[in-house]
C-alpha positions, -999 to 999 in steps of 0.1 A, spaced: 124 -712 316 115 -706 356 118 -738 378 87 -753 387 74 -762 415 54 -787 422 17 -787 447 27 -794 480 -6 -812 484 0 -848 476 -36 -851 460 -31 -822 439 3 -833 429 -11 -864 417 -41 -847 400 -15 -827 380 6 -855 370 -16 -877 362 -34 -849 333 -3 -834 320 15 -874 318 -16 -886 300 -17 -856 277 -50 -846 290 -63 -882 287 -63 -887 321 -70 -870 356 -93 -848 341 -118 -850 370 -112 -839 403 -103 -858 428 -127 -890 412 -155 -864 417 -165 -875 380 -163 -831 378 -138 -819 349 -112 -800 360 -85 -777 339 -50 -776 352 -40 -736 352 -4 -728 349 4 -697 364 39 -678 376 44 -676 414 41 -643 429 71 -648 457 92 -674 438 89 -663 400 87 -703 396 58 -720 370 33 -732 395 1 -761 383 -31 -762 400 -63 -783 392 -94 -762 389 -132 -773 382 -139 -765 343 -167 -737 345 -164 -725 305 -176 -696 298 -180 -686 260 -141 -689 253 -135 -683 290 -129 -703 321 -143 -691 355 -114 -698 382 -129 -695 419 -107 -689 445 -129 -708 474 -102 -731 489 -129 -750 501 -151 -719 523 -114 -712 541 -106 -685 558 -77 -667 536 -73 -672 496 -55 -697 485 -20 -692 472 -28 -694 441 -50 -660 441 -24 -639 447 -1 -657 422 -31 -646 395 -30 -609 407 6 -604 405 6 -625 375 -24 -628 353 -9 -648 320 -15 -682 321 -19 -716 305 -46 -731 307 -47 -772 299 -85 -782 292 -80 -818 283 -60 -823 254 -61 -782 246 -36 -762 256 -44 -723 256 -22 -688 270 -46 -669 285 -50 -636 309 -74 -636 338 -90 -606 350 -106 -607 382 -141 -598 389 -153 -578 416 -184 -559 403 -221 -569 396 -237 -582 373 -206 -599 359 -197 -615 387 -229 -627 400 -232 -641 361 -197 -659 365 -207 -671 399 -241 -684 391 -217 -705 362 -197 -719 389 -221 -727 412 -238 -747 388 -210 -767 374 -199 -773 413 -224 -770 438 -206 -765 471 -192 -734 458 -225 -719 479 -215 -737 507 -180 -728 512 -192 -692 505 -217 -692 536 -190 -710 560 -169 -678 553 -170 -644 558 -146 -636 532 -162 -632 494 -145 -656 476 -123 -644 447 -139 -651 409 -118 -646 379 -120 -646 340 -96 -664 320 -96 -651 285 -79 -660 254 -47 -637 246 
C-alpha cells in the first residue's frame, strides 16, 4: 500500500479526519457550509502516494460531478492532474465507500449538463468561473 499523504491545508486536513475518523458520521459538510461534501481518494501523480481531498457532493445518477474550480484560481488544483494521470478512485460519500473511475468532460452537452448540476448544488461555482479565464476542469466519477 502507497504512503499517504496528508492535505497540506490545515482546514482540509481536518475536514478529512474528521469524515473518515467518524466513519462518515461526521465532517460531511464543507467547511460548516451545511453543503455535503465526499472525500475522493485518488493516487498522486508525482509521488505515487494515496492522496484525500474534500469535494462538494453533486450526484449524478450513480455518479459524482468533481469540479476542479480551486476557488475561480488561476491554475488547477493539484488534485486535477492527480485524476488525469490517475483516474481510479475511492470515493467516501458518508458512510459509503465506492472505487470508481473519473472521466473528464470537455465536450457539450455533457458538460454543460454536469455543470449546470454543480452549479446548483454550489452556487459560486459561477463565480469562481467568471473571476478566471481558465475553464474550470469537470469530471465524472463512475462506478467500476
Amino acid at each position: 500500500m502507497p504512503d499517504y499523504i496528508p492535505p497540506a491545508l490545515d482546514w482540509v486536513r481536518e475536514q478529512v479526519e474528521l469524515y473518515e475518523k467518524s466513519g462518515g458520521t461526521e465532517g460531511t459538510t464543507l467547511r460548516d457550509s451545511g453543503l455535503p461534501c465526499i472525500i475522493v481518494t485518488h493516487m498522486g501523480n508525482k509521488t505515487g502516494a494515496v492522496r484525500k481531498i474534500p469535494v462538494m457532493r453533486v450526484k449524478v445518477g450513480q455518479g459524482y460531478v468533481l469540479v476542479g474550480s480551486y476557488g475561480g484560481r488561476p491554475k488547477d488544483p493539484v488534485w486535477v492532474h492527480n485524476l488525469r494521470a490517475n483516474p481510479d478512485v475511492t470515493i467516501r460519500d458518508r458512510t459509503e465507500v465506492t472505487k470508481m473511475r473519473v472521466r473528464e468532460v470537455e465536450a457539450d452537452p455533457e458538460r454543460k449538463r454536469l455543470w449546470d448540476a454543480a452549479a446548483a448544488a454550489y452556487p459560486p461555482y459561477t463565480e469562481y468561473q467568471a473571476k478566471t479565464e481558465r475553464r474550470i476542469p469537470v469530471f465524472i466519477a463512475e462506478p467500476v
